[in-house]
TIVO-2410 file (N, C-alpha, C; in nm, 3 decimals):
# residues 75
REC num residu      c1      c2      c3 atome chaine
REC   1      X  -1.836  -1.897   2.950     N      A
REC   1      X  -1.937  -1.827   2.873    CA      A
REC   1      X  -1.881  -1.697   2.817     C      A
REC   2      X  -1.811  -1.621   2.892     N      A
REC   2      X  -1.737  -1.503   2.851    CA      A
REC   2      X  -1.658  -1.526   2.699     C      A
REC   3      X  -1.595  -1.609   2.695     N      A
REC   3      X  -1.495  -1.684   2.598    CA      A
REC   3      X  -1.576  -1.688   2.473     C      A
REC   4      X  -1.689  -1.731   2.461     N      A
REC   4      X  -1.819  -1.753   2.349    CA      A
REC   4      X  -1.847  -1.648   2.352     C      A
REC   5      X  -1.875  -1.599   2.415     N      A
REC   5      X  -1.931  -1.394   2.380    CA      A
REC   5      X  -1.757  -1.326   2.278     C      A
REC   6      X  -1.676  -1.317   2.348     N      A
REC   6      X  -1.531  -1.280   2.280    CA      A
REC   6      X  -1.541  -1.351   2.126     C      A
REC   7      X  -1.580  -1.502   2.130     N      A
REC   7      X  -1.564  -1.515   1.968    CA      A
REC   7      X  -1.689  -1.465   1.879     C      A
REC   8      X  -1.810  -1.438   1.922     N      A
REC   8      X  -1.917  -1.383   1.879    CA      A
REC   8      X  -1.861  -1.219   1.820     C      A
REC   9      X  -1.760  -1.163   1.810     N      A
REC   9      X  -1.761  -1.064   1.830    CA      A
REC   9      X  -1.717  -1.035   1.620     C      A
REC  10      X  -1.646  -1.155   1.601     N      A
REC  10      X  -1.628  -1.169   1.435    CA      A
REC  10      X  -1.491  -1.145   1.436     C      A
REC  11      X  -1.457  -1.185   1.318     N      A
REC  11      X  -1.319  -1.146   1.302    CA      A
REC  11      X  -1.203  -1.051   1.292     C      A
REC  12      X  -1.277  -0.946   1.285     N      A
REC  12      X  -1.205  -0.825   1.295    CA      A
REC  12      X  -1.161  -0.757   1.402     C      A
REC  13      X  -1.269  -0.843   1.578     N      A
REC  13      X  -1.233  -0.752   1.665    CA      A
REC  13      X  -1.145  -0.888   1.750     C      A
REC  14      X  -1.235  -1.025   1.755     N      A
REC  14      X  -1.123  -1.102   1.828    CA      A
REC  14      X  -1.165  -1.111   1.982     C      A
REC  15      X  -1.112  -1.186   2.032     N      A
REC  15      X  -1.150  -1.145   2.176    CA      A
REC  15      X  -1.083  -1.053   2.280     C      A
REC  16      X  -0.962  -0.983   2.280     N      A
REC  16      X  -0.913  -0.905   2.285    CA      A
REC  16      X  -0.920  -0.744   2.160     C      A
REC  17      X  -0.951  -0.779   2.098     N      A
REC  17      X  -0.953  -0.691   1.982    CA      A
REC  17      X  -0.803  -0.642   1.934     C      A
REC  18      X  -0.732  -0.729   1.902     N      A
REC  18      X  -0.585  -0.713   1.850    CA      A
REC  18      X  -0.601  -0.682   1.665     C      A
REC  19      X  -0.708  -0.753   1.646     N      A
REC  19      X  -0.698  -0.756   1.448    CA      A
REC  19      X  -0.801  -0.618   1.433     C      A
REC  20      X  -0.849  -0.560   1.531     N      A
REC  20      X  -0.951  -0.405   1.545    CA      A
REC  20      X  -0.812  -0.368   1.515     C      A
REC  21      X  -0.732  -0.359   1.672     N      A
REC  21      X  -0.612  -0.239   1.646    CA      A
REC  21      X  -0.550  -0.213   1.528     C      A
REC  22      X  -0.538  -0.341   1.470     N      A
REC  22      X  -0.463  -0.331   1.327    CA      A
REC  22      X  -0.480  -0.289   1.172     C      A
REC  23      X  -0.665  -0.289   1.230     N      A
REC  23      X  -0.716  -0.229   1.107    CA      A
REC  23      X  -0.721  -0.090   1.146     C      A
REC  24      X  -0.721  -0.038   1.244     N      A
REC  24      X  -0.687   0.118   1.302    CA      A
REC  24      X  -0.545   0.147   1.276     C      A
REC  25      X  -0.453   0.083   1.297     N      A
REC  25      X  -0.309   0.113   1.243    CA      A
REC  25      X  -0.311   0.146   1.135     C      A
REC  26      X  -0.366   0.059   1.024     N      A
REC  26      X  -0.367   0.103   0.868    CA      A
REC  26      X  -0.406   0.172   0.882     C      A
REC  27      X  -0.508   0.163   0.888     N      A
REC  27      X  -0.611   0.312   0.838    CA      A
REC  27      X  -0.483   0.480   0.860     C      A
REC  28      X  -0.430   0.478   0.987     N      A
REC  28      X  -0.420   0.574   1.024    CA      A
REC  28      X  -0.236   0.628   0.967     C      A
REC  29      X  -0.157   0.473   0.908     N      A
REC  29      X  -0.071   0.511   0.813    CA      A
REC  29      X  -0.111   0.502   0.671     C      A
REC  30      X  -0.215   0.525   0.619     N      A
REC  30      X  -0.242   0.518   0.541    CA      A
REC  30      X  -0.300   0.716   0.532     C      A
REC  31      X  -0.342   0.701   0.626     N      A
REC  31      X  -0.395   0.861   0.608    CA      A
REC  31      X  -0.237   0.987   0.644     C      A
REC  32      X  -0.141   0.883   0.716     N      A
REC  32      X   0.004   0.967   0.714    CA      A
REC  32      X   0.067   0.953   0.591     C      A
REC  33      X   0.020   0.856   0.515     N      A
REC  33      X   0.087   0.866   0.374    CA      A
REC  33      X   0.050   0.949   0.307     C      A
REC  34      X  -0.073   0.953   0.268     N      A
REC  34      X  -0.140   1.045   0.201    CA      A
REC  34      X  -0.146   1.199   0.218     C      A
REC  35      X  -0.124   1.200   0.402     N      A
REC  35      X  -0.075   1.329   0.364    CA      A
REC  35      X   0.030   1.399   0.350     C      A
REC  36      X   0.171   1.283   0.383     N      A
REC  36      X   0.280   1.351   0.365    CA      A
REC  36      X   0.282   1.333   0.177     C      A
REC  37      X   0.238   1.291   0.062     N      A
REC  37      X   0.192   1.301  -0.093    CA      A
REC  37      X   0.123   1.441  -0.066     C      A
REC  38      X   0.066   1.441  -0.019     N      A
REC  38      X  -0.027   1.606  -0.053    CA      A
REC  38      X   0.129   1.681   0.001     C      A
REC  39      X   0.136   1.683   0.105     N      A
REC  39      X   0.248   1.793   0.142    CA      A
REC  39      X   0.337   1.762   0.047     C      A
REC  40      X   0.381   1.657  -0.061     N      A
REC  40      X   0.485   1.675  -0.097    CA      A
REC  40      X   0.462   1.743  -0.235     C      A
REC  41      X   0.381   1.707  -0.271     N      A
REC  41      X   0.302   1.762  -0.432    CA      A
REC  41      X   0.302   1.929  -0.413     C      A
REC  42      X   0.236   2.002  -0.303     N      A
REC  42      X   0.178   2.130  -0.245    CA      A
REC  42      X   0.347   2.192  -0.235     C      A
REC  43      X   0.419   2.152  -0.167     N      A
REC  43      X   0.564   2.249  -0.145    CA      A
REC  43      X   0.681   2.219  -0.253     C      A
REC  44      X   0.672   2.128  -0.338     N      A
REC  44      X   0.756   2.102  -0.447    CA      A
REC  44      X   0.698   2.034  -0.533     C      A
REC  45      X   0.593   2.112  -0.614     N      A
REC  45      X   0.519   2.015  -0.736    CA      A
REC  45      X   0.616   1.972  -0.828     C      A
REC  46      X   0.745   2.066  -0.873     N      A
REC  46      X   0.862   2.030  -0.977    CA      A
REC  46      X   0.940   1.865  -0.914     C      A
REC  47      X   0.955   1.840  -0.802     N      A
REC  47      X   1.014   1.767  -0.758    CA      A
REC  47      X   0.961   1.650  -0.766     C      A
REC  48      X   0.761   1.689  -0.725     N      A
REC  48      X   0.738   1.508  -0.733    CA      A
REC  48      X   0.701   1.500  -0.844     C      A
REC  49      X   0.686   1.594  -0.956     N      A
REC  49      X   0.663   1.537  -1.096    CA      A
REC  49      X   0.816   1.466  -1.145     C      A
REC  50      X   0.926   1.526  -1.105     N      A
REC  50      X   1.043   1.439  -1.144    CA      A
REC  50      X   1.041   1.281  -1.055     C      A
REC  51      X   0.941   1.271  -0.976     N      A
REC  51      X   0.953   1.154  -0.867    CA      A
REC  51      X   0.860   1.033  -0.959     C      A
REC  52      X   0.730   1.099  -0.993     N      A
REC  52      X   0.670   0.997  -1.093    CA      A
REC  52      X   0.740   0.974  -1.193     C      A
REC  53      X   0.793   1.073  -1.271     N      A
REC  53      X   0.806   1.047  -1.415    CA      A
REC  53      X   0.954   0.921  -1.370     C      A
REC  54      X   1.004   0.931  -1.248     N      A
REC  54      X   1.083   0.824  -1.230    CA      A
REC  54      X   1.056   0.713  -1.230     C      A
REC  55      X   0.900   0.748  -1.123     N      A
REC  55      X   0.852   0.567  -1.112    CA      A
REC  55      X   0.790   0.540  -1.191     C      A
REC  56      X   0.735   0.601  -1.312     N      A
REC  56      X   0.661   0.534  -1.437    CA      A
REC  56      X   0.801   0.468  -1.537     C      A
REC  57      X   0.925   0.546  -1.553     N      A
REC  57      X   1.059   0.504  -1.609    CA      A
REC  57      X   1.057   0.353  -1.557     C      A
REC  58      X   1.068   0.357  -1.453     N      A
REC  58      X   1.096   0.212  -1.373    CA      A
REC  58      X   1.015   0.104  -1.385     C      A
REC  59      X   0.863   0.098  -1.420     N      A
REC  59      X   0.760   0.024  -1.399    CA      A
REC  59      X   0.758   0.016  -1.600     C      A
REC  60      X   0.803   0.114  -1.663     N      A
REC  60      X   0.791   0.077  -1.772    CA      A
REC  60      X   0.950  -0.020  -1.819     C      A
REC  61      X   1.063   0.017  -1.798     N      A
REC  61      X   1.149  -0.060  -1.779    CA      A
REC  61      X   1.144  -0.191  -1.736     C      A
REC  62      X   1.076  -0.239  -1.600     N      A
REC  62      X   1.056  -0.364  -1.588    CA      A
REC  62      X   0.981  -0.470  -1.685     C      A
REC  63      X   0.895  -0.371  -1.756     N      A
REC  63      X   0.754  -0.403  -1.852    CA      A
REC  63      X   0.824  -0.451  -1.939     C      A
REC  64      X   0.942  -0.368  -1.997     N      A
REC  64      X   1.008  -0.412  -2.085    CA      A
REC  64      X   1.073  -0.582  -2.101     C      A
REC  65      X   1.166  -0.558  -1.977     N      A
REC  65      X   1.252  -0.652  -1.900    CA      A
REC  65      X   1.175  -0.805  -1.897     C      A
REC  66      X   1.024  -0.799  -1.867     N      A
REC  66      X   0.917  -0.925  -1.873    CA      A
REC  66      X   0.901  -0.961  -2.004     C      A
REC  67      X   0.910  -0.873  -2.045     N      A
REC  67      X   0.863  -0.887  -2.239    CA      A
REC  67      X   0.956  -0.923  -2.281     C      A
REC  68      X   1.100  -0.900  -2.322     N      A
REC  68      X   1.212  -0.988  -2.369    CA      A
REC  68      X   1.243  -1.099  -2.272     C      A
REC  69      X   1.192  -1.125  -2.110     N      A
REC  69      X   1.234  -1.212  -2.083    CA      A
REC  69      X   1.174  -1.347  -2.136     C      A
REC  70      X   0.956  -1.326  -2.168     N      A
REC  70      X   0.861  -1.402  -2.243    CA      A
REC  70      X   0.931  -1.428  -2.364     C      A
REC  71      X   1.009  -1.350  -2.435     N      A
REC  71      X   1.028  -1.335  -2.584    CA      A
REC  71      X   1.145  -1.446  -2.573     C      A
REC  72      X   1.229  -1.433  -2.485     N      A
REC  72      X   1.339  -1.547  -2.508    CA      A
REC  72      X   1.293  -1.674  -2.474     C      A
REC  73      X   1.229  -1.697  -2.391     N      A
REC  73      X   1.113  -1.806  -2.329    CA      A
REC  73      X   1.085  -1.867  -2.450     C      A
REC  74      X   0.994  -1.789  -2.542     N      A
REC  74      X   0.925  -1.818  -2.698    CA      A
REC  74      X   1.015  -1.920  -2.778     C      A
REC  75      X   1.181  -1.832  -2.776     N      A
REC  75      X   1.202  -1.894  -2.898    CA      A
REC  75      X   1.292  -1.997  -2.879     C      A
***
């Protein structure tokens, strides 16, 4: 009967609650990400604006890279 109470509990907690812990893990590197971005923006704003303008270079580069790869595809 215990066993039927544990799966009553839904999917997130489990009968042990292992898939709980894991949504507590995220959560809580997710809030260390965010704040090591604030700390990094706050003590060197010059630095992470050179950090985006990198990763927009890169994400537009690939953009590119898909588009002549469709374009040779085409012809």
């Amino acid at each position: 009967m215990d066993r039927l109470a544990g799966l009553r509990k839904g999917p997130k907690q489990g009968i042990n609650g292992e898939a709980g812990a894991v949504v507590q893990a995220k959560k809580i590197a997710l809030y260390v990400i965010v704040v090591f971005v604030l700390y990094t923006i706050i003590t060197s704003p010059a630095r992470a604006a050179d950090l985006v303008q990198v990763g927009f270079e890169g994400v537009s580069s690939a953009a590119q890279g898909v588009g002549d790869f469709m374009s040779e595809l085409v012809k």
